[in-house]
C-alpha positions as CSV (number, residue, x, y, z in Angstrom):
1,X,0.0,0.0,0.0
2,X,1.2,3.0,-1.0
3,X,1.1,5.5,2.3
4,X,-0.7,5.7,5.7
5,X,-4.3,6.7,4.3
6,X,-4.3,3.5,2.1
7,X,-4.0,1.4,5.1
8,X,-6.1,3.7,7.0
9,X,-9.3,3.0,3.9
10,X,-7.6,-1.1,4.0
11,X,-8.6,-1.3,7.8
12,X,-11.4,0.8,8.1
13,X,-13.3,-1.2,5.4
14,X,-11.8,-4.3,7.2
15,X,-14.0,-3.1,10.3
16,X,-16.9,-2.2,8.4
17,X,-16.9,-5.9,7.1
18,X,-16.7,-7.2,10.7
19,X,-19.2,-5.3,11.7
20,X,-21.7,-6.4,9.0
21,X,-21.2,-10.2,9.4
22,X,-22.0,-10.1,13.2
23,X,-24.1,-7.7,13.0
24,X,-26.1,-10.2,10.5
25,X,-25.1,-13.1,13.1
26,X,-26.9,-11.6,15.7
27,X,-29.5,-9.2,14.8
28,X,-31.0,-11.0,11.7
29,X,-33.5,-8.0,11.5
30,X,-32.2,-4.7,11.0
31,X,-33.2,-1.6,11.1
32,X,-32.2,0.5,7.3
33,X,-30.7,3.7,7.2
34,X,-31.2,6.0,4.3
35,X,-28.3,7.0,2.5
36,X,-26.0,10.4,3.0
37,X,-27.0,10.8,6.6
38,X,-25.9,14.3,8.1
39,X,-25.6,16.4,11.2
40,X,-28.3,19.4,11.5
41,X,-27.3,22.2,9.3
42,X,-26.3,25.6,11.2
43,X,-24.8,29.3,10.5
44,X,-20.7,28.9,9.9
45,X,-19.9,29.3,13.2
46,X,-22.7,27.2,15.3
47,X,-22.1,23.7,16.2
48,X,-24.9,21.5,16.3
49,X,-25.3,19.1,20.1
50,X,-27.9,17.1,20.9
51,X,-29.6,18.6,24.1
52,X,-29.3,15.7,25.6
53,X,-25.7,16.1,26.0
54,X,-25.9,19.9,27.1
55,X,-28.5,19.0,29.9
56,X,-26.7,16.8,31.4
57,X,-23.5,15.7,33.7
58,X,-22.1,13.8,30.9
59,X,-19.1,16.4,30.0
60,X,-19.1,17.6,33.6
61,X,-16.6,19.4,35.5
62,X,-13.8,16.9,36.6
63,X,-11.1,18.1,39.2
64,X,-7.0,17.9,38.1
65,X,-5.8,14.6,38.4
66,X,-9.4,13.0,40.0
67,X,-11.1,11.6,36.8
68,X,-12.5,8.3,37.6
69,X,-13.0,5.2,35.5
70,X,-17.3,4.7,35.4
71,X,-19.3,2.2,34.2
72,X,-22.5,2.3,33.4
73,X,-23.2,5.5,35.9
74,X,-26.7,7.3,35.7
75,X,-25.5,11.0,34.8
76,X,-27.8,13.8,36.0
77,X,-30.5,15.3,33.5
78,X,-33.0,17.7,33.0
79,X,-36.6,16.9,31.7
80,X,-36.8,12.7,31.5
81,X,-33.1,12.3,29.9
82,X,-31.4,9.4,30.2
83,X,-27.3,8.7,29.7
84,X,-25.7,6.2,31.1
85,X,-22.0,6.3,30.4
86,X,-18.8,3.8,31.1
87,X,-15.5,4.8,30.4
88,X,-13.0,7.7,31.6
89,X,-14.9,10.8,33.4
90,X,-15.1,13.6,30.5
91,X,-14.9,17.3,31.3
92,X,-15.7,20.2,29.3
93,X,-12.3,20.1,27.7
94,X,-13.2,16.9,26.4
95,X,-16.5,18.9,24.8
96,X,-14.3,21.2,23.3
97,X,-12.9,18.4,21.6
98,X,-16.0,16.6,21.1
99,X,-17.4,19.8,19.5
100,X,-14.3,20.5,16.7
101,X,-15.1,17.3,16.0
102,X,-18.9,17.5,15.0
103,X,-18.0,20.4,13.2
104,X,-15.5,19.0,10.9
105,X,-18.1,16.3,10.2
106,X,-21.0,18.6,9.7
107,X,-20.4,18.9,5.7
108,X,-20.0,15.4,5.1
109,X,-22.2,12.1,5.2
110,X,-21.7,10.7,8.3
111,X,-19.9,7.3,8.2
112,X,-17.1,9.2,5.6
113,X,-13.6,9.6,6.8
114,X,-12.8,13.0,7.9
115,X,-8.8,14.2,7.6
116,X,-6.9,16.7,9.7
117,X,-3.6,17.5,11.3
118,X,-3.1,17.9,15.0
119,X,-1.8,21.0,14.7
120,X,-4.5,23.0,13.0
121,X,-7.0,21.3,15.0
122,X,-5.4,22.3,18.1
123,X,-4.7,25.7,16.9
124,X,-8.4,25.5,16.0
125,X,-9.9,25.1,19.7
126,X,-7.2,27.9,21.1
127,X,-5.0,25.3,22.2
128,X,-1.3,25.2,22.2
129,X,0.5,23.2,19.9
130,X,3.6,22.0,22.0
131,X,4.2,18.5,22.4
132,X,2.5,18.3,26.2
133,X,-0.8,19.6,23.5
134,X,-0.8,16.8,21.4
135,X,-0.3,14.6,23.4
136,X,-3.4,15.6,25.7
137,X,-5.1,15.5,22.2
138,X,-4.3,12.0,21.9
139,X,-6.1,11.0,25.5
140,X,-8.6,12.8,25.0
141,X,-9.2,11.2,21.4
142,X,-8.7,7.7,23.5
143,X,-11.8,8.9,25.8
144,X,-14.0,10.0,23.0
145,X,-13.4,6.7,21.8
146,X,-13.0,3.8,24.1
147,X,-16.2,4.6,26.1
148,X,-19.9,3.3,25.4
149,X,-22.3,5.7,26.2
150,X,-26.5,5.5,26.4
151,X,-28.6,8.2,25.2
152,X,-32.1,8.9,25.2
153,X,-34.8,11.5,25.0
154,X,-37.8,8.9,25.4
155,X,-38.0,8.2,21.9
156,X,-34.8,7.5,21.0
157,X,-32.0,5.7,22.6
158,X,-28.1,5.2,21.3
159,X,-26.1,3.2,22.4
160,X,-22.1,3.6,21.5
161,X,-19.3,5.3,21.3
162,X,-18.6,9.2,20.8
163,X,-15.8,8.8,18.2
164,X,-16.9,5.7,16.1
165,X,-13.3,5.3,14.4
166,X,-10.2,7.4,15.4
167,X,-6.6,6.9,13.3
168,X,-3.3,8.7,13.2
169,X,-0.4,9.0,11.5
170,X,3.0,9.5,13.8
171,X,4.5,10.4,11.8
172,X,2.9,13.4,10.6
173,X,0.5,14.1,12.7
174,X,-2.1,13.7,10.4
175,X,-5.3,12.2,11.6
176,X,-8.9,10.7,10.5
177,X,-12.3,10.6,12.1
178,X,-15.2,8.5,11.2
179,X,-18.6,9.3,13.7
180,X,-21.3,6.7,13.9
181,X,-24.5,7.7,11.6
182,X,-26.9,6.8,13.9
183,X,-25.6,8.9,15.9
184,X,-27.8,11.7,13.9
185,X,-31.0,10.0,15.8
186,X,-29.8,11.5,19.5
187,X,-30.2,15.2,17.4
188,X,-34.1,14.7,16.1
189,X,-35.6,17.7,14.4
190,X,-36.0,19.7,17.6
191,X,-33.7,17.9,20.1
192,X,-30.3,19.9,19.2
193,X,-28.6,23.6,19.9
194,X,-26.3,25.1,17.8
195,X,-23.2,26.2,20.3
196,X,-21.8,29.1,19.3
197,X,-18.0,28.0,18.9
198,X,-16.3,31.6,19.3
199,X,-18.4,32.4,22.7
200,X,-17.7,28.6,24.1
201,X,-13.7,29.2,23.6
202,X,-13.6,33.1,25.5
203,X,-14.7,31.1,28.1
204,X,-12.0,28.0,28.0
205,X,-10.3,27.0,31.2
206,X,-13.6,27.7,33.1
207,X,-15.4,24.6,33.0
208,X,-18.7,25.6,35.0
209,X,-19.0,28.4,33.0
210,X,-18.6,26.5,29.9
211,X,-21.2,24.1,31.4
212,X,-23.7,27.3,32.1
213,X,-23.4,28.6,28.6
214,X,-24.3,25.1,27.1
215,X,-26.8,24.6,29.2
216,X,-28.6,27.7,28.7
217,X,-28.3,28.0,25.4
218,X,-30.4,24.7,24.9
219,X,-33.3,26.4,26.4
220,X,-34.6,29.0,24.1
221,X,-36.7,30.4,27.6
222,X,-34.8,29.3,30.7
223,X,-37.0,28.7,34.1
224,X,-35.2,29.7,37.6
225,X,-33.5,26.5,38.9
226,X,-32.5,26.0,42.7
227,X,-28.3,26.8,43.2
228,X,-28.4,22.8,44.4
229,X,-30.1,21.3,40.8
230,X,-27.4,23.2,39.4
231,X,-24.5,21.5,41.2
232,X,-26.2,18.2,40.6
233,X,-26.7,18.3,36.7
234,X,-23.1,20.0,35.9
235,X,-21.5,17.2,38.0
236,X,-20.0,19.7,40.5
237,X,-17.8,17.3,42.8
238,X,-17.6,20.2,45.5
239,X,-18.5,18.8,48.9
240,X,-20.1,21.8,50.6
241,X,-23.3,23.8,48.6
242,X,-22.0,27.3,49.9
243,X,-18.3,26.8,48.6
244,X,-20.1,25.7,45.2
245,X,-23.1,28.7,45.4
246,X,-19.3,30.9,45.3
247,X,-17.7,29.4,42.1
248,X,-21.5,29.6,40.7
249,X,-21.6,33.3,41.4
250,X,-18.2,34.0,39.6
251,X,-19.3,31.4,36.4
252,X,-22.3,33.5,36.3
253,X,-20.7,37.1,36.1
254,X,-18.3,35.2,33.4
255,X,-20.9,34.7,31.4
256,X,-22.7,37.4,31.7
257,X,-19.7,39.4,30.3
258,X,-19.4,37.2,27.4
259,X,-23.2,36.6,26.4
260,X,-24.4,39.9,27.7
261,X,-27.3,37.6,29.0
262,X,-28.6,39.0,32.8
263,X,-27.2,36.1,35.1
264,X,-27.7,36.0,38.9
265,X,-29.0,34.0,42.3
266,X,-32.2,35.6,43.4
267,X,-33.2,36.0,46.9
268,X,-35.1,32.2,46.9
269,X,-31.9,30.6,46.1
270,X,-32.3,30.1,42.2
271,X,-30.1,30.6,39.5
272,X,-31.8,33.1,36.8
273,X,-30.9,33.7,33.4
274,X,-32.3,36.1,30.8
275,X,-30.7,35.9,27.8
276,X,-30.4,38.5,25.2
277,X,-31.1,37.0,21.8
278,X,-29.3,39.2,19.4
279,X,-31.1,39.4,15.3
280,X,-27.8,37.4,14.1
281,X,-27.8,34.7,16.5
282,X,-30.5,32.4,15.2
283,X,-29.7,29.3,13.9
């Protein structure tokens, strides 16, 4: 074969011919799915995420060095959702990923091999490109990957991996993505938010207040929720509600600086956000 990509197609097809066979083994009846399957279509610089995902614990906020291996653990959720994930905790550094990752995908059928170099794609999510960056691009690639995660909205439920195919050259750095179509089911026609990828980056290296813009921007009219719901659905591992109700305040002034949405804790307790929702900002 004649260079890395050739072996890269060899394999992948390889896989996709396993898969078949025991797919046929074991499920004799199988459900079709139509041809060219895409992610939701948004403006340039909106990336479409199930709201599943954004209303949940799943990408929650993991302490330095304290990520835990879970299986099959119940994550928090708002309004009947269910995940159940297994794998290494993921963090909303992780999303970042996750999210660059969706994007790249978004103009081509799902299922298709998608090609990029470390480098830009670090340089992409504001990261640095030293070698300490790619490799924390690499675990975090192995966590998208090698987990098995369970989504559902009540009508829908999947069940696999985040990344459905991850390869890389070491040569030069160059690497390939292949996402699971069915994947497309967990976004329905109304189940999805397009995350506005400039606003999500101002705010990286603050995880809860990363978490708080995702969140809120899935609701198109957000409700007041108690300080405590809060802590439960990001995944907040913070012991005492008081010390937490402090790192909320600060997240919510961040965030009120970047969206220009009016954020605070009323005198009940609950968090309130009214968001500003400027004439270029829809989908």
């Amino acid at each position: 074969m004649k260079n890395i990509w050739d072996r890269v197609d060899f394999i992948a097809n390889k896989i996709s011919e396993k898969k078949d066979n025991c797919s046929e083994k074991n499920n004799p009846i199988k459900i079709p799915l139509k041809d060219n399957v895409y992610l939701p279509v948004t403006r340039t610089n909106r990336i479409p995420v199930p709201n599943t995902i954004l209303r949940s614990a799943l990408f929650g906020l993991v302490a330095k060095g304290k990520r835990k291996i879970e299986k099959r653990v119940l994550k928090s959720t708002l309004n009947g959702y269910t995940v159940r994930y297994s794998g290494e905790q993921l963090d909303q550094a992780d999303l970042d990923v996750w999210l660059e990752c969706l994007q790249r995908c978004q103009q081509i059928p799902l299922g298709n091999i998608v090609k990029f170099s470390s480098y830009e794609f670090l340089k992409s999510i504001n990261r640095n490109t030293g070698k300490s960056a790619h490799e924390w691009l690499k675990s975090v690639f192995f966590r998208l990957k090698f987990n098995d995660i369970e989504i559902s909205d009540g009508k829908y439920t999947y069940s696999g991996s985040l990344i459905s195919e991850h390869f890389r050259d070491e040569e030069t750095s160059e690497n390939c993505l292949i996402l699971n179509p069915r994947i497309v089911d967990c976004f329905g026609d109304v189940g999805w938010t397009g995350i506005t990828k400039t606003l999500r980056l101002k705010l990286k290296g603050k995880p809860l207040t990363q978490w708080l813009y995702s969140f809120y921007s899935s609701h198109a009219k957000s409700f007041p929720i108690k300080v405590e719901t809060i802590k439960i659905l990001c995944g907040s591992e913070v012991s005492e509600l008081k010390t937490f109700k402090q790192k909320l305040k600060k997240a919510l002034l961040e965030l009120s600086y970047v969206t220009d949405w009016h954020c605070e804790i009323d005198c009940t307790n609950k968090v309130v956000v009214k968001k500003v929702v400027k004439k270029n900002e829809s989908i």
